[in-house]
TORMAR-337932 format. One record per residue (C-alpha): residue in three letters; x, y, z. Coordinates in Angstrom, 1 decimal. Layout:
N
NODE   rest     east    north       up
NODE    ala        X        Y        Z
...
# end
This chain:
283
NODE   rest     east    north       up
NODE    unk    -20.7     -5.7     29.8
NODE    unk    -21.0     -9.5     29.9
NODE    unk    -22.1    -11.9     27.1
NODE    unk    -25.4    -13.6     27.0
NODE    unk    -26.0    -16.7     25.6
NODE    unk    -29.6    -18.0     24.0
NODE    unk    -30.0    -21.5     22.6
NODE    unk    -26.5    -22.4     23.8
NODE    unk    -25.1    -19.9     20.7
NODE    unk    -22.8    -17.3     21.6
NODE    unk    -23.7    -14.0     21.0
NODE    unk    -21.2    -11.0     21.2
NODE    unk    -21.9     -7.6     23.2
NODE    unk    -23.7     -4.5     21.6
NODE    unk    -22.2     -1.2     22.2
NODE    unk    -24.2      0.4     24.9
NODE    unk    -25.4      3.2     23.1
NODE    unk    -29.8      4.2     23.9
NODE    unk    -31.7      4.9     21.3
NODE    unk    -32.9      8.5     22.6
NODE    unk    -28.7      9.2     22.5
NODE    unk    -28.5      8.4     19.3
NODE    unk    -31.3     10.2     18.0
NODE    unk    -29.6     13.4     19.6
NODE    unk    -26.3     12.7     18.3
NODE    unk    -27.5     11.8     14.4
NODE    unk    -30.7     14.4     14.4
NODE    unk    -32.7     11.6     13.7
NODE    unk    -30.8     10.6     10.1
NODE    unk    -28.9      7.5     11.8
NODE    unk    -31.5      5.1     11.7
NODE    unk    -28.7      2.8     11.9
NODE    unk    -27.5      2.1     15.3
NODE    unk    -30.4      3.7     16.8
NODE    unk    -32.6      0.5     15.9
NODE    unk    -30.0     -2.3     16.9
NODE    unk    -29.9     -0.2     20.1
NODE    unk    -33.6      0.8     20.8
NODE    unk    -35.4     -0.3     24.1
NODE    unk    -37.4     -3.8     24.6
NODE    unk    -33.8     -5.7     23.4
NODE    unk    -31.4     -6.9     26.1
NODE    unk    -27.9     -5.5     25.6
NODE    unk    -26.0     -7.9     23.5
NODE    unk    -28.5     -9.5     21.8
NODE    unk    -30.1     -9.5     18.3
NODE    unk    -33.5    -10.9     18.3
NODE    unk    -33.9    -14.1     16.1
NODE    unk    -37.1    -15.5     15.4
NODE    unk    -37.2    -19.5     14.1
NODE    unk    -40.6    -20.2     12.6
NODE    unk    -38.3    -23.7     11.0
NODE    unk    -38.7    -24.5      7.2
NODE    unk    -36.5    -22.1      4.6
NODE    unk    -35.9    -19.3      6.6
NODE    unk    -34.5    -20.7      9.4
NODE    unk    -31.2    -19.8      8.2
NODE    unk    -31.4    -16.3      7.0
NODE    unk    -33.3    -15.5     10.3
NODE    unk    -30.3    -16.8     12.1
NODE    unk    -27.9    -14.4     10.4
NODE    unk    -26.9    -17.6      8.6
NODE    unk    -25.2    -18.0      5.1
NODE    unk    -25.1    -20.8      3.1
NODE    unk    -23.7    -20.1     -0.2
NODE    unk    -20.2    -21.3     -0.6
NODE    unk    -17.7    -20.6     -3.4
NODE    unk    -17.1    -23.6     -5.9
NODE    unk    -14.2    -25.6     -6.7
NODE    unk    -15.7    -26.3    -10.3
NODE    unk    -14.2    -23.5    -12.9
NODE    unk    -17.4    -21.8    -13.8
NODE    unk    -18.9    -22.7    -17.4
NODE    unk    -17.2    -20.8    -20.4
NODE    unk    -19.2    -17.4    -21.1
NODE    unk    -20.5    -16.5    -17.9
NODE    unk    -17.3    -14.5    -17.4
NODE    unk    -18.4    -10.4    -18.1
NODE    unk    -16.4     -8.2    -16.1
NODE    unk    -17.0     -4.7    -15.4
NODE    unk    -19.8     -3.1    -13.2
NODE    unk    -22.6     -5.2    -13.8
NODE    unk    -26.5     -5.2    -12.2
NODE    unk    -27.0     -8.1     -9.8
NODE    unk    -30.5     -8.8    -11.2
NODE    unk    -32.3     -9.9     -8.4
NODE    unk    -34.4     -7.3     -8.0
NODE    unk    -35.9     -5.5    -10.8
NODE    unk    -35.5     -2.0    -10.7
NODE    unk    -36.2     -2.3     -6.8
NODE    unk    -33.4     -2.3     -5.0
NODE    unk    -30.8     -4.8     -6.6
NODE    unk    -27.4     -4.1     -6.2
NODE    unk    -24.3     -4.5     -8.4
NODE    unk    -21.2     -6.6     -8.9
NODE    unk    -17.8     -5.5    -10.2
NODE    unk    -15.1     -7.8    -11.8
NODE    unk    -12.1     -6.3    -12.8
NODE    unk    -10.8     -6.6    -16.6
NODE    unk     -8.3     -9.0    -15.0
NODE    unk    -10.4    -11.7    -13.9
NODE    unk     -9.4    -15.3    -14.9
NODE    unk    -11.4    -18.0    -14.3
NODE    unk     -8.5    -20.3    -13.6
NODE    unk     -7.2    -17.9    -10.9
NODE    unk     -9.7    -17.5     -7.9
NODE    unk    -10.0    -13.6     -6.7
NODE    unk    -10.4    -12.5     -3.7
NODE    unk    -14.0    -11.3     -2.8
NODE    unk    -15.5     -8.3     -1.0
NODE    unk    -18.7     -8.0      0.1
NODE    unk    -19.4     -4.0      0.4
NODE    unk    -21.9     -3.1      2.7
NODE    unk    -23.3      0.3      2.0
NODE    unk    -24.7      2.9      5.0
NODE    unk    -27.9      4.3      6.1
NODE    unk    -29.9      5.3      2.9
NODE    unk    -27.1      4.1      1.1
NODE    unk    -27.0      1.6     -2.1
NODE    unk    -24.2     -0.8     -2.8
NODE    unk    -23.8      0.7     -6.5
NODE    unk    -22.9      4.0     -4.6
NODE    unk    -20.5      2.8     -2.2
NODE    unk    -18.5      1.1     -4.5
NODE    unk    -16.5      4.5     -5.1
NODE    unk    -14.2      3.6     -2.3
NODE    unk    -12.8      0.8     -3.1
NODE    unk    -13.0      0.3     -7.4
NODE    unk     -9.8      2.0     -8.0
NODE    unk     -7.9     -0.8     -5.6
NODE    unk    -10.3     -3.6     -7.2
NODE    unk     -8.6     -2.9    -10.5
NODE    unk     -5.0     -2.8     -9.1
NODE    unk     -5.7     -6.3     -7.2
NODE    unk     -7.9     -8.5     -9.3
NODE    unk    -10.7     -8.5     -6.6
NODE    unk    -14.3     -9.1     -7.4
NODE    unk    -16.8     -6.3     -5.7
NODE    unk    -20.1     -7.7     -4.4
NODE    unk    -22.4     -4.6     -3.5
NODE    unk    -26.1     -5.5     -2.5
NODE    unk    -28.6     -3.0     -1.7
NODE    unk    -30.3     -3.5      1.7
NODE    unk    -34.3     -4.3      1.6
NODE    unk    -35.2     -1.2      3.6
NODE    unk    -33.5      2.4      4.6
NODE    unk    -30.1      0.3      6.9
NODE    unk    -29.7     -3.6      7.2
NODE    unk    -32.0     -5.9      9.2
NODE    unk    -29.9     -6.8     12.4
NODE    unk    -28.7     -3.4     12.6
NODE    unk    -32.5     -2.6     12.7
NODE    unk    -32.9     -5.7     15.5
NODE    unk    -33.8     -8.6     14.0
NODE    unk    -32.2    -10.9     11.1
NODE    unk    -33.9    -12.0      8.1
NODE    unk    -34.7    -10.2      4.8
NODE    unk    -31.4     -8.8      3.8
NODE    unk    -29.2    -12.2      4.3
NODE    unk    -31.5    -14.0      2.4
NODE    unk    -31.5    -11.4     -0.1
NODE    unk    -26.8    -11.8     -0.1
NODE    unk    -27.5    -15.6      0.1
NODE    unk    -28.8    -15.4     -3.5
NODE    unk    -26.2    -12.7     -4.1
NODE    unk    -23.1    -14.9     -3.1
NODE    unk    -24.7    -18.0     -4.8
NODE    unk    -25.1    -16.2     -7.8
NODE    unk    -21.4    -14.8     -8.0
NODE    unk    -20.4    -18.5     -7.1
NODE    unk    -22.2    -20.1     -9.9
NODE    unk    -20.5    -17.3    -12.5
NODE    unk    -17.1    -16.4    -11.2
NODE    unk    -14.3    -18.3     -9.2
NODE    unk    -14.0    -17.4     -5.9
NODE    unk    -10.7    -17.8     -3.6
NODE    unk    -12.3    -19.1     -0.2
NODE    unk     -9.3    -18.2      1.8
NODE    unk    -10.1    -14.6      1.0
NODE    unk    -14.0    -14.1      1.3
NODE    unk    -14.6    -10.3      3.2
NODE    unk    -17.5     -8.3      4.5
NODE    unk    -16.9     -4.7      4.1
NODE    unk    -18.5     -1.1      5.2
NODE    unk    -18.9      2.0      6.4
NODE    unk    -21.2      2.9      9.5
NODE    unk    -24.2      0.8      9.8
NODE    unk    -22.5     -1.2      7.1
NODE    unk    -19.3     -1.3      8.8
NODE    unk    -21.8     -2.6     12.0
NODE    unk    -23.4     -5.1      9.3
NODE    unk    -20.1     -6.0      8.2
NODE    unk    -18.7     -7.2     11.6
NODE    unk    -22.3     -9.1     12.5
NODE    unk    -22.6    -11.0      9.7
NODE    unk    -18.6    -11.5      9.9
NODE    unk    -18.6    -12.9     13.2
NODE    unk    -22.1    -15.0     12.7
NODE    unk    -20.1    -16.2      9.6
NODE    unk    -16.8    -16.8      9.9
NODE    unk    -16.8    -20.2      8.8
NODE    unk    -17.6    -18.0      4.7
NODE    unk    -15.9    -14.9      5.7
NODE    unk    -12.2    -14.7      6.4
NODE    unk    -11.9    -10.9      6.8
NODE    unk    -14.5     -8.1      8.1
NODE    unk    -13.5     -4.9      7.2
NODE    unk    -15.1     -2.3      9.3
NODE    unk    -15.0      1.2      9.1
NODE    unk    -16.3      3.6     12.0
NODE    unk    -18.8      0.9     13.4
NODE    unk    -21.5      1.9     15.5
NODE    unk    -22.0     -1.7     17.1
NODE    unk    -21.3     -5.3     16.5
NODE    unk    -25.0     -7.6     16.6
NODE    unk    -23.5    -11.4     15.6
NODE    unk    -26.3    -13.7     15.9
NODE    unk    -23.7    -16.3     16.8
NODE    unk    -20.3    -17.3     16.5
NODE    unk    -18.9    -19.4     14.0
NODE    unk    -15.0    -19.6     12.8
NODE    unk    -12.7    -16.7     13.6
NODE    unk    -12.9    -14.3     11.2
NODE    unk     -9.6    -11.5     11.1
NODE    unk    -11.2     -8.7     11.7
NODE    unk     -9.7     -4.6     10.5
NODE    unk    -11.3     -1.4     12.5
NODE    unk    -11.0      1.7     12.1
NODE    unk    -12.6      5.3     13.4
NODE    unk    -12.1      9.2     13.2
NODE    unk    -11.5     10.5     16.8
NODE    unk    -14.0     13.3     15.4
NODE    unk    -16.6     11.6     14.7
NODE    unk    -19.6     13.2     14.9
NODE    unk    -22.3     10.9     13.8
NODE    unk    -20.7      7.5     16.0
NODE    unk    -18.6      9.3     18.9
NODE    unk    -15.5      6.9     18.9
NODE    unk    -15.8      6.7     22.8
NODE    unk    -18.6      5.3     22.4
NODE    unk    -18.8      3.2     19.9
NODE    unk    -15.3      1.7     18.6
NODE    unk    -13.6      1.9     21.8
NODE    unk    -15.9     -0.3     23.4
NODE    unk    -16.4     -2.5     20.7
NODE    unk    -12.4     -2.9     19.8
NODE    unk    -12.1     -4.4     23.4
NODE    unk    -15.3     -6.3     23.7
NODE    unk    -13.6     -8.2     20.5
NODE    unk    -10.2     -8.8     21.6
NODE    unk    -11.5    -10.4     25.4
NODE    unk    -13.8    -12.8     23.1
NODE    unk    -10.2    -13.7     21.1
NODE    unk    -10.5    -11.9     17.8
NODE    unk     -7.6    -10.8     15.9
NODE    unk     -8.1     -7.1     15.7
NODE    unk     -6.0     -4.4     13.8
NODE    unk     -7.5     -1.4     15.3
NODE    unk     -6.5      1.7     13.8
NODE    unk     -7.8      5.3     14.8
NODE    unk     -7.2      8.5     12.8
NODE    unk     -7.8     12.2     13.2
NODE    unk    -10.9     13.3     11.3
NODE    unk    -14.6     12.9     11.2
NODE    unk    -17.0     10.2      9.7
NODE    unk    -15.5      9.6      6.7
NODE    unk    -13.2      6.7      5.7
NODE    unk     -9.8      8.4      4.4
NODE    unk     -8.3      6.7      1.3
NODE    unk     -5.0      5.7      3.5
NODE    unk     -7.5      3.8      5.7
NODE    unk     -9.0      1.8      2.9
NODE    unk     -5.5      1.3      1.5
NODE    unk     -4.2     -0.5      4.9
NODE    unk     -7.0     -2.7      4.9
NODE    unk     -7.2     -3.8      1.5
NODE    unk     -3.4     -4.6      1.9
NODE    unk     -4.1     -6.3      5.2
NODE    unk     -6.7     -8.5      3.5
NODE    unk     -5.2     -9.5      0.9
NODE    unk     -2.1    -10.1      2.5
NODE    unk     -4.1    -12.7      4.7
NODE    unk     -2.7    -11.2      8.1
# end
């Protein structure tokens, strides 16, 4: 499948999964891939509207929070699992900070991308107990609808919504920019690589477990990027989904560390072990 480029961006291929195959496959409860791969879009695009003034940016996929270099002020420093508020009671999100945090020692930062009718609070589960052990901060938003825009076709509500997210977590907390990462699981392990490639000039990792499709608005910076499927899986087929996508990746000269395992669509604890290790490690 070839690349297309708009507006002289680059833009990454889609997996070339149909929406009707989807639907089969997931019984309807992926809502997921089957909107980033639905008919009226052109294979390996994500459609991008630009009406100019403040949203340009989040409807380009774009992020434009940046972590500090000024300590943070003294008291804005709580750690444990904490409510983003953002949002009311409305979809929000949370943020965890380890009992080790200093402020004169950047962590690392993940964001955790949650799946289809997911929230971020819930999908912390999977990585907390390795947050603790490595001093890393935990940034969990909840999407604006059921799965994340550009996995639903089009860019716009849910990066504006993580712009005030990261900018907020910037302002409080010190944040090591050589180890910024975009994590998830299904459509937002899909999410996770999107806005990881769109912004690789924030992110330095993507973590991405069982994806169902990559949808980058645009390439910036060369994010590392850690994959990884279950040659069961029964909700995104690994034939059709990561082992397209792994390749797609490596011919446009990402660093991939591509690991499959035997088992459905889940994400085993070794899994997220290796690629916490890997990301921290910087490899």
């Amino acid at each position: 499948m070839g690349v297309m480029r708009t507006s002289a961006e680059w833009v990454p291929p889609l997996s070339s999964l149909s929406r009707r195959d989807l639907l089969r496959i997931a019984g309807a409860g992926l809502a997921a891939v089957a909107g980033a791969c639905s008919s009226g879009r052109a294979p390996g695009s994500v459609a991008v509207k630009d009406d100019g003034g403040r949203r340009k940016d989040s409807l380009r996929g774009r992020l434009t929070a940046r972590p500090s270099a000024a300590v943070p002020a003294a008291g804005s420093h709580a750690t444990g699992l904490l409510p983003l508020g953002l949002a009311g009671s409305n979809r929000d999100g949370a943020l965890y900070v380890p009992v080790s945090y200093r402020a004169e020692r950047p962590a690392p930062l993940v964001v955790v991308l949650h799946g289809a009718y997911g929230t971020g609070r819930r999908e912390l589960s999977r990585l907390l107990p390795l947050a603790d052990e490595a001093g890393i901060l935990l940034l969990a938003p909840d999407s604006r609808e059921s799965t994340w825009d550009a996995v639903m076709g089009v860019y716009g509500p849910d990066v504006a919504f993580l712009d005030r997210a990261l900018e907020q977590t910037f302002a409080r907390y010190a944040v090591d920019p050589a180890r910024i990462a975009a994590e998830g699981f299904s459509d937002g392990a899909s999410y996770a690589l999107s806005l990881g490639i769109t912004n690789g000039d924030l992110f330095t990792h993507a973590m991405a477990f069982s994806p169902g499709l990559t949808a980058a608005a645009a390439r910036h910076g060369s994010p590392k990027l850690f994959i990884s499927h279950g040659t069961r899986d029964e909700v995104l087929p690994i034939d059709r989904c990561s082992r397209r996508i792994v390749p797609m990746l490596r011919r446009d000269g990402y660093d991939v560390l591509y690991q499959e395992f035997e088992g459905p669509h889940i994400v085993p604890a070794p899994i997220v072990r290796r690629a916490v290790d890997w990301f921290l490690s910087g490899a």
